[in-house]
C-alpha positions as CSV (number, residue, x, y, z in Angstrom):
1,X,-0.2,4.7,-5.1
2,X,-3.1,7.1,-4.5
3,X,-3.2,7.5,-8.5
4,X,-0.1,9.4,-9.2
5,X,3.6,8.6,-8.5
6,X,5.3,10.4,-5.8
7,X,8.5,11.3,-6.2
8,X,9.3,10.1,-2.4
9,X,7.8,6.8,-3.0
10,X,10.3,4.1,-2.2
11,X,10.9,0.4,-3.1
12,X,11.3,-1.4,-0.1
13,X,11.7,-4.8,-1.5
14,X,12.4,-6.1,-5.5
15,X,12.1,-9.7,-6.1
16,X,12.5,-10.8,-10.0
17,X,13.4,-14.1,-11.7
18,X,13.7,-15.8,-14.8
19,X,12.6,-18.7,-16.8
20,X,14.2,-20.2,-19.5
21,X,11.7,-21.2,-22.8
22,X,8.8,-20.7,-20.6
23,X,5.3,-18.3,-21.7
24,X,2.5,-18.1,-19.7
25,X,-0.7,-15.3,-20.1
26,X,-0.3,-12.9,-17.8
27,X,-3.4,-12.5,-17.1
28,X,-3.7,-15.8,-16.5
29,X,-0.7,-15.3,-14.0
30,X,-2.4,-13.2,-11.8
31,X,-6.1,-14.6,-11.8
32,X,-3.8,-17.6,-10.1
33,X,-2.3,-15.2,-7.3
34,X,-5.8,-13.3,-6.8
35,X,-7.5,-17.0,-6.0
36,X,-4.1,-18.1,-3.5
37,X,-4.9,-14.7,-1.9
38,X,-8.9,-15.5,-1.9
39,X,-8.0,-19.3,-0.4
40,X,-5.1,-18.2,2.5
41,X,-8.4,-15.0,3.2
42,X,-6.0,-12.2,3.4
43,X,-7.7,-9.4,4.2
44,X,-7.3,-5.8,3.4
45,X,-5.7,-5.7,0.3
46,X,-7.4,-3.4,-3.0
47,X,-6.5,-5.0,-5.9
48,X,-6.4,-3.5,-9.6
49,X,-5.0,-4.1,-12.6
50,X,-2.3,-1.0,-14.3
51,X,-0.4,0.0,-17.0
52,X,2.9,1.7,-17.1
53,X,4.5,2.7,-19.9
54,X,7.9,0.6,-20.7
55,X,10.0,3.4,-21.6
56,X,8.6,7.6,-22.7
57,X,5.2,8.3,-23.4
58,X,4.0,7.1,-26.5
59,X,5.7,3.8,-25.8
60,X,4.2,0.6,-25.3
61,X,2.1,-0.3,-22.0
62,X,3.3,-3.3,-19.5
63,X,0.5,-4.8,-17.4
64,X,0.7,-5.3,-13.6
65,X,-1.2,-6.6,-11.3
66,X,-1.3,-4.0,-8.1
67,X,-2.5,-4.5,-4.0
68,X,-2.5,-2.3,-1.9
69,X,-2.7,-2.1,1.9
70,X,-2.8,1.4,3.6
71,X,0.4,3.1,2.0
72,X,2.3,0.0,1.0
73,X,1.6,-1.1,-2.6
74,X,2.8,-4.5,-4.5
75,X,3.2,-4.2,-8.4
76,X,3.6,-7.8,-9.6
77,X,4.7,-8.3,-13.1
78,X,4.9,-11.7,-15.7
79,X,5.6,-11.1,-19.3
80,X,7.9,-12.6,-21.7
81,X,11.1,-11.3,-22.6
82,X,12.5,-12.6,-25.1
83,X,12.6,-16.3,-25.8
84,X,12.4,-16.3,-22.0
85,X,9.9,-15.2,-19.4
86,X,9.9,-13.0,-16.3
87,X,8.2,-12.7,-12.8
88,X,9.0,-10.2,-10.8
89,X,6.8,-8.2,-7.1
90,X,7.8,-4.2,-6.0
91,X,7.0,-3.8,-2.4
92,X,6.3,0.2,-3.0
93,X,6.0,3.1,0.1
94,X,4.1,6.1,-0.3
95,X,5.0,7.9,3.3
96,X,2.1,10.9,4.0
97,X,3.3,14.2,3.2
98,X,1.5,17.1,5.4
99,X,2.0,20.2,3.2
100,X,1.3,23.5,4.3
101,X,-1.3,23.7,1.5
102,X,-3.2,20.9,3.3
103,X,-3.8,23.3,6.0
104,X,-4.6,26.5,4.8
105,X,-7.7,24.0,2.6
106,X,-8.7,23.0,6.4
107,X,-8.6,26.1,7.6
108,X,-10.5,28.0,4.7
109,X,-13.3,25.2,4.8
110,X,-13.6,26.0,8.9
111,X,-13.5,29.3,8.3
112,X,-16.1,29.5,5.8
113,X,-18.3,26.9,7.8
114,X,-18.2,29.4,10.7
115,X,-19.0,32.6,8.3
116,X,-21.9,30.4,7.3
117,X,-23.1,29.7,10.9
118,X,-22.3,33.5,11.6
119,X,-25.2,34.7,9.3
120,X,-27.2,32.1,10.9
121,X,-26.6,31.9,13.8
122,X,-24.6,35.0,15.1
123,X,-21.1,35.4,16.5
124,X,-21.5,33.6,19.5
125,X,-23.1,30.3,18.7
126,X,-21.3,30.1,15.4
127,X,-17.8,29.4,17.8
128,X,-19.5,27.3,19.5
129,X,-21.0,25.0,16.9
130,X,-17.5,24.6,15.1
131,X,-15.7,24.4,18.2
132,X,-18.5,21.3,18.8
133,X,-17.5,20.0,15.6
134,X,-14.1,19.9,15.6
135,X,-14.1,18.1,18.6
136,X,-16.7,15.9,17.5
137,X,-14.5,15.0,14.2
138,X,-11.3,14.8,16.5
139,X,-13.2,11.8,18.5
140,X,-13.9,9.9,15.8
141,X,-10.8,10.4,13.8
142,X,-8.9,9.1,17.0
143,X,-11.1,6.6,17.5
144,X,-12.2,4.9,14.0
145,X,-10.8,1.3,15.0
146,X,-12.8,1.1,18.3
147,X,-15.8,2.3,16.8
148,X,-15.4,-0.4,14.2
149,X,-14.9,1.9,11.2
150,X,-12.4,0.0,9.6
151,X,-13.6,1.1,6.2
152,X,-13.5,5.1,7.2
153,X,-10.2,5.0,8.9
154,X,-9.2,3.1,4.8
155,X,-11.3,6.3,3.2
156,X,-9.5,8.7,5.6
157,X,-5.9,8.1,4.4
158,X,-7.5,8.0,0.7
159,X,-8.7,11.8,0.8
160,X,-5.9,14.4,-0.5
161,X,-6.8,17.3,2.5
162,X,-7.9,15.1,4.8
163,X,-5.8,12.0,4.3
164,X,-2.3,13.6,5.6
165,X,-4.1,15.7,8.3
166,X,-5.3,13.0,10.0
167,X,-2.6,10.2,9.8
168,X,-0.5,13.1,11.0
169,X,-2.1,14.0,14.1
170,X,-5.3,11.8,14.8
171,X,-4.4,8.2,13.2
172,X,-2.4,6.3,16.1
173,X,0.0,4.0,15.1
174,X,-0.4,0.7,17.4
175,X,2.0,-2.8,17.9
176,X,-1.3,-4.3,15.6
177,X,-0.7,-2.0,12.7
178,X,3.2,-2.4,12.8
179,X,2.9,-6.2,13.4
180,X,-0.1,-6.4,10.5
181,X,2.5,-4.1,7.7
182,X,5.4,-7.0,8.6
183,X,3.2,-9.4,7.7
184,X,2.5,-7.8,4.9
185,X,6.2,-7.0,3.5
186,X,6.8,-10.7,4.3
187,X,3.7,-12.5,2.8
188,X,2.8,-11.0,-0.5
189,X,6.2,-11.0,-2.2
190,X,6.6,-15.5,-0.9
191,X,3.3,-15.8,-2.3
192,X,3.8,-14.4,-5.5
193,X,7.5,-16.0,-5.7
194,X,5.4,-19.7,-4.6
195,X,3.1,-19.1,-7.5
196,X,5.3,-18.1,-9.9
197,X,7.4,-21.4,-9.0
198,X,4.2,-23.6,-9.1
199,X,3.2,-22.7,-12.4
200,X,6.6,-23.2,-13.8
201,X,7.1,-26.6,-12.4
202,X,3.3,-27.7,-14.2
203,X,5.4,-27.4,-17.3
204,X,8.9,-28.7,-16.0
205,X,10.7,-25.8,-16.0
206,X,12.4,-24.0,-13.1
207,X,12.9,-20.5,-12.0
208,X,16.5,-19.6,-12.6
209,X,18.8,-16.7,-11.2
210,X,16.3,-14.7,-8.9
211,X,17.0,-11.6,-7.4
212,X,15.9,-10.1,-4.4
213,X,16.5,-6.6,-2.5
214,X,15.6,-6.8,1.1
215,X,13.2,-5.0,2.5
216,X,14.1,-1.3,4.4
217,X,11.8,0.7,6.1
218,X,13.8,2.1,9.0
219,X,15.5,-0.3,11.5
220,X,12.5,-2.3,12.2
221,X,12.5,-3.5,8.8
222,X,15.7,-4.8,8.1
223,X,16.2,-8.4,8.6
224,X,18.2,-10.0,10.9
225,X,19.7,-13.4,10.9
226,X,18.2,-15.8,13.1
227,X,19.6,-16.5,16.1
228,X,21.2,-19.4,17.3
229,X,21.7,-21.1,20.6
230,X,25.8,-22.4,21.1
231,X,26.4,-26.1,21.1
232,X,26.3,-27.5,24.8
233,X,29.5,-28.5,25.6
């Protein structure tokens, strides 16, 4: 997600289906999906355009269209196949990994920040100045969503040192954030499945044996039936 593939990225959810003497641009495809998301205004999603290689290296590239939404990524794909065609979304989860290299950087960067301040400054006041700092940096991390910096807290989880560092121990995980990744898991997936089925019908064709792996992310993200009331007797 954050530009490489991480070995303990998982695929939460895999929808795919098929159409039968169907073709359609991809690109085409998903300048369709980006304008549904424009139109329903969902916000917070990065989208780019990727290539990955259909089988070893020097082999042939597949485009997909990619969003991405903190540390959940959707890779959309519709290419032919044959005398047939193919849509198909990967809800993808990077989880943050806090590796001990992570803090040694932190620490060496403190460390030479106060050796800097300790030439300057002396002993004393160096402490003091990156004690200061740290606690100014912990207020801010802890607080990025009530001091309106959405757009830090997004460039915080971004950075490799920082990134892991602070979701670990600073970002707080609130009933908005898991309520707002639901909604997420849910939406994107149905929209590109309701696009996918739109443009198909324009031509009179329908979308024929589709697949779908539920989503699982933990408890909270396996679905439940819905539940309902017994017949009054």
């Amino acid at each position: 997600m954050l530009g490489f593939k991480s070995k303990k990225d998982e695929v939460l959810n895999h929808w795919i289906a098929f159409a039968d003497g169907f073709t359609f641009p991809s690109q085409d495809f998903y300048a369709s999906l980006e304008k549904e998301l424009a139109t329903r205004k969902v916000p917070g999603l990065e989208i780019s355009r990727v290539e990955y290689a259909e089988g070893g290296l020097f082999s042939d590239q597949r485009l997909y269209l990619r969003f991405i939404r903190e540390r959940l990524a959707f890779d959309t794909c519709a290419a032919p196949f044959g005398t047939g065609y193919f849509f198909s979304c990967r809800t993808v989860y990077s989880p943050v990994e806090l590796r001990l290299w992570h803090v040694l950087v932190a620490l060496a960067f403190f460390g030479g920040v106060y050796l800097f301040l300790a030439w300057l400054l002396g002993i004393t006041f160096a402490a003091i100045a990156v004690a200061g700092l740290l606690v100014a940096l912990a207020q801010v991390f802890r607080n990025t969503i009530a001091l309106k910096l959405s757009d830090l807290d997004a460039a915080l989880i971004k950075m490799p040192v920082v990134g892991p560092i602070y979701e670990k121990y600073f970002r707080t995980e609130t009933y908005y954030r898991e309520d707002t990744r639901l909604v997420y898991l849910d939406l994107v997936p149905k929209l590109v499945q309701t696009v996918a089925e739109e443009i198909t019908a324009t031509k009179g064709v329908k979308l024929v044996r589709q697949y779908q792996r539920a989503p699982i992310l933990g408890e909270l993200y396996k679905p439940h039936p819905p539940v309902t009331k017994p017949a009054a007797a």
